[in-house]
ChimeraX commands (.cxc) that place a marker at each C-alpha (Angstrom):
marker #1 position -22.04,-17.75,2.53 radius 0.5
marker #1 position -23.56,-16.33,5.77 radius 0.5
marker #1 position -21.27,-13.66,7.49 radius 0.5
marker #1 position -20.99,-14.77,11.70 radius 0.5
marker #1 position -20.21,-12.51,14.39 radius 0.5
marker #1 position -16.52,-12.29,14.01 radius 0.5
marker #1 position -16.46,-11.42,10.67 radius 0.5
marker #1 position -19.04,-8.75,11.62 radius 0.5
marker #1 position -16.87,-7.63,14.79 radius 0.5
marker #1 position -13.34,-7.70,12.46 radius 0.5
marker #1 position -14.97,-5.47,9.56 radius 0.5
marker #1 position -16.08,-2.82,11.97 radius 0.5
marker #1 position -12.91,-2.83,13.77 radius 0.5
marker #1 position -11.06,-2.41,10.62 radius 0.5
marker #1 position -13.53,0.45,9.74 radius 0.5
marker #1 position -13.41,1.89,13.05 radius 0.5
marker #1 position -9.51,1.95,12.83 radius 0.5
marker #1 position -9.44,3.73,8.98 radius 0.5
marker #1 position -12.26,5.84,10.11 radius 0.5
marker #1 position -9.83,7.25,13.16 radius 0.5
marker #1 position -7.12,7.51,10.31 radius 0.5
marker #1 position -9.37,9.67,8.59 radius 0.5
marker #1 position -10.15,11.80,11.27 radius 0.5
marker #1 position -6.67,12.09,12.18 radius 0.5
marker #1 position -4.54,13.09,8.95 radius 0.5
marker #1 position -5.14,16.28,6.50 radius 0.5
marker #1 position -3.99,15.26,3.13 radius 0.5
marker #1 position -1.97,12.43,2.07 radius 0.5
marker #1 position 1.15,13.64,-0.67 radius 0.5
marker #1 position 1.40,10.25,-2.99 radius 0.5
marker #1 position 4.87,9.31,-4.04 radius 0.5
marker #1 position 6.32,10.13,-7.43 radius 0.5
marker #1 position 5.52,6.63,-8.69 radius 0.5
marker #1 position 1.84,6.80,-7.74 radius 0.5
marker #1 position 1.27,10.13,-8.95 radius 0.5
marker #1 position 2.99,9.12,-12.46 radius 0.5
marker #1 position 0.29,5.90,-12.10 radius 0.5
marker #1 position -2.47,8.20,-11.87 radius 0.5
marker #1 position -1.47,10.48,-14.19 radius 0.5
marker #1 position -1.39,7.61,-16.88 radius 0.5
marker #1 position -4.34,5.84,-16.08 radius 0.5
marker #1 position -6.69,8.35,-15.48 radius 0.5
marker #1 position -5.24,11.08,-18.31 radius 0.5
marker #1 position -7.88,11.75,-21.37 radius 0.5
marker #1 position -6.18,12.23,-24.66 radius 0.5
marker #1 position -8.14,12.08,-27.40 radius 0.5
marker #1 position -6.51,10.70,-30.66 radius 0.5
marker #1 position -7.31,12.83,-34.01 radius 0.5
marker #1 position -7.73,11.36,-37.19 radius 0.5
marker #1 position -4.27,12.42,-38.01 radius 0.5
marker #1 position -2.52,10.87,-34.86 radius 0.5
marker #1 position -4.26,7.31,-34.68 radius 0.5
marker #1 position -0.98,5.39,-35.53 radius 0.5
marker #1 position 0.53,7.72,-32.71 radius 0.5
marker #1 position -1.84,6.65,-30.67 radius 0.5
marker #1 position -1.20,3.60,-30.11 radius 0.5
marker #1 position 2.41,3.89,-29.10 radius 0.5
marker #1 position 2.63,5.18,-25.37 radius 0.5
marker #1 position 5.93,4.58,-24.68 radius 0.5
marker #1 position 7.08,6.61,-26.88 radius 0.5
marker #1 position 5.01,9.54,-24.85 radius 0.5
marker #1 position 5.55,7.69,-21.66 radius 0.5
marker #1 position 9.40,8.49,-21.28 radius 0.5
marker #1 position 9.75,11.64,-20.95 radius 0.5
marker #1 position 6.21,11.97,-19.04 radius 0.5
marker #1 position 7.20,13.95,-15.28 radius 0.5
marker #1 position 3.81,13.76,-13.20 radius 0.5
marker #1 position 4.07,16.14,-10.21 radius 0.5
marker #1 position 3.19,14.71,-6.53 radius 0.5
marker #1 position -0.30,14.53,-5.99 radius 0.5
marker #1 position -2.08,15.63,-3.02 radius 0.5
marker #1 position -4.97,14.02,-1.82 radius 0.5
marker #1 position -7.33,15.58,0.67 radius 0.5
marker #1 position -10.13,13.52,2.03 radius 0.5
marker #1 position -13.23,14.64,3.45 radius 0.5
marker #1 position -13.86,15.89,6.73 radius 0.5
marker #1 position -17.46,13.63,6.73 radius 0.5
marker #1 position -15.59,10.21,5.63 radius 0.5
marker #1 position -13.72,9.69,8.84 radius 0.5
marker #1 position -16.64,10.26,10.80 radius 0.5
marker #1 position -18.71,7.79,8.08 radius 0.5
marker #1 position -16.96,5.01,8.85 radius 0.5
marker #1 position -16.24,5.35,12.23 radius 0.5
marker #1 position -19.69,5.44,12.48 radius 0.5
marker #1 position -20.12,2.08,10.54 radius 0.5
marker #1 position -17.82,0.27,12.19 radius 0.5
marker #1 position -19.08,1.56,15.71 radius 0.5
marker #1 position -23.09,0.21,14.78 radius 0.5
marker #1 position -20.86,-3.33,12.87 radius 0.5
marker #1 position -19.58,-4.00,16.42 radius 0.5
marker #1 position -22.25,-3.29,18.13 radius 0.5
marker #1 position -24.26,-5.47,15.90 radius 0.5
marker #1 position -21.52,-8.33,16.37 radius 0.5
marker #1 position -22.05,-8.21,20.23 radius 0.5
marker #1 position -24.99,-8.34,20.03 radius 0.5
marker #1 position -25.76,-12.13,17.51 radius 0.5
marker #1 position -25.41,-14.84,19.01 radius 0.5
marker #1 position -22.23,-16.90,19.78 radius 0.5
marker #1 position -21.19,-19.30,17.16 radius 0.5
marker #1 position -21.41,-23.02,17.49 radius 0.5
marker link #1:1,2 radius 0.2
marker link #1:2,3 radius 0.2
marker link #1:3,4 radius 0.2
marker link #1:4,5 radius 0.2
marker link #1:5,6 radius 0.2
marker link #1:6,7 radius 0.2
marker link #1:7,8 radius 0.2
marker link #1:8,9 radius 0.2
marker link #1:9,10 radius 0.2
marker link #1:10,11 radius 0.2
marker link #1:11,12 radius 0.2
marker link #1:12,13 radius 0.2
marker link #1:13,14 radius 0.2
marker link #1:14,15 radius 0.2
marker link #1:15,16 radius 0.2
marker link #1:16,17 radius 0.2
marker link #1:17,18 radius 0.2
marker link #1:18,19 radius 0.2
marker link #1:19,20 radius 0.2
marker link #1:20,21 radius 0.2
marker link #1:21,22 radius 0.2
marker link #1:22,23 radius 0.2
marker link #1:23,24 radius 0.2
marker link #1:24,25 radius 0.2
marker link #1:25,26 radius 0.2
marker link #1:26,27 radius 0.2
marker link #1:27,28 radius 0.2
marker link #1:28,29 radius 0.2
marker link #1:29,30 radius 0.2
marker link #1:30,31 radius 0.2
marker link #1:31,32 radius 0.2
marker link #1:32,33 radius 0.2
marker link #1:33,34 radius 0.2
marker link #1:34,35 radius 0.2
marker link #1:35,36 radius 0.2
marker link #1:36,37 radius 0.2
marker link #1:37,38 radius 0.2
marker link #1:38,39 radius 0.2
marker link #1:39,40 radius 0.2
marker link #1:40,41 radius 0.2
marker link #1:41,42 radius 0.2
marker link #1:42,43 radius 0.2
marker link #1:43,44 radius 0.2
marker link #1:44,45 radius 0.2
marker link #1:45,46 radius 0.2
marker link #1:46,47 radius 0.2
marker link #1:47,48 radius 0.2
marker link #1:48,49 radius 0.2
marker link #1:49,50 radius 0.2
marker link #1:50,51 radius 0.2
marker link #1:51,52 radius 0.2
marker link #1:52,53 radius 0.2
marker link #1:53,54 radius 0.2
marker link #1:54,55 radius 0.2
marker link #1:55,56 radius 0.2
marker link #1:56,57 radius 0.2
marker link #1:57,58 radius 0.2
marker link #1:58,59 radius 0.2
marker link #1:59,60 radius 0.2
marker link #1:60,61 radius 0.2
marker link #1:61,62 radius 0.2
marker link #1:62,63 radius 0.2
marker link #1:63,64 radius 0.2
marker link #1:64,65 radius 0.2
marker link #1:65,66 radius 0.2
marker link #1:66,67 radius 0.2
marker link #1:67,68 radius 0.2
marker link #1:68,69 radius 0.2
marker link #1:69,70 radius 0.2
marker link #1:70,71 radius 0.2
marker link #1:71,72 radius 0.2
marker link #1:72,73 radius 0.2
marker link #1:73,74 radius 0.2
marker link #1:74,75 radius 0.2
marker link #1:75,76 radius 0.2
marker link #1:76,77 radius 0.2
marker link #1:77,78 radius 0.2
marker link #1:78,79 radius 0.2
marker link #1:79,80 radius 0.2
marker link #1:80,81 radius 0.2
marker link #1:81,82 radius 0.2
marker link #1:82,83 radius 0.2
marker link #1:83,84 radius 0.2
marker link #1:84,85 radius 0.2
marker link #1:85,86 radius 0.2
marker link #1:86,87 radius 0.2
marker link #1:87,88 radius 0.2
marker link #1:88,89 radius 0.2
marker link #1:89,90 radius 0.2
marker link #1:90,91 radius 0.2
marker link #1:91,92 radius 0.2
marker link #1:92,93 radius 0.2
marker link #1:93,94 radius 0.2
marker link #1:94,95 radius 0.2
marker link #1:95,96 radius 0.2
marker link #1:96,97 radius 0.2
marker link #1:97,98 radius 0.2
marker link #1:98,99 radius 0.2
marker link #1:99,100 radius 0.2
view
């Protein structure tokens, strides 16, 4: 599949528009929910040879797990990344020929 001029024009709006986001916020504070997801998914315990049938049961550990809200702070260079993307993706659009 060949991508045509809109599709080139759309992407770099869309990164134009997150890249202004970017720019625009600090740090993002996730919900309790999301910062419980996190915590779950990206948490390293290792199992011991004693607690392998423990292991395996992660609800038990699950209910009484309290994740504190996460803070996120992105990068000062990110916004400007993709603003700069989708500025030369738009540019590049206009400049292809029409379709059809």
């Amino acid at each position: 599949m060949e991508i045509n001029r809109n599709q080139y024009f759309m992407i770099g709006v869309v990164l134009l528009a997150l890249g202004i986001q970017f720019r625009m916020i600090d740090s993002v504070t996730l919900t309790q929910d999301a910062s419980q997801f996190l915590a779950k998914q990206f948490s390293s315990k290792k199992a011991e040879p004693s607690d392998v049938p423990t292991a395996f049961v992660a609800a038990a550990e699950d209910a009484n797990f309290v994740a504190p809200k996460k803070t996120i702070k992105p990068p000062q260079w990110l916004g400007w990344a993709m603003i700069s993307m989708g500025a030369v993706l738009v540019l590049h659009s206009l400049a292809m020929p029409k379709p059809g």
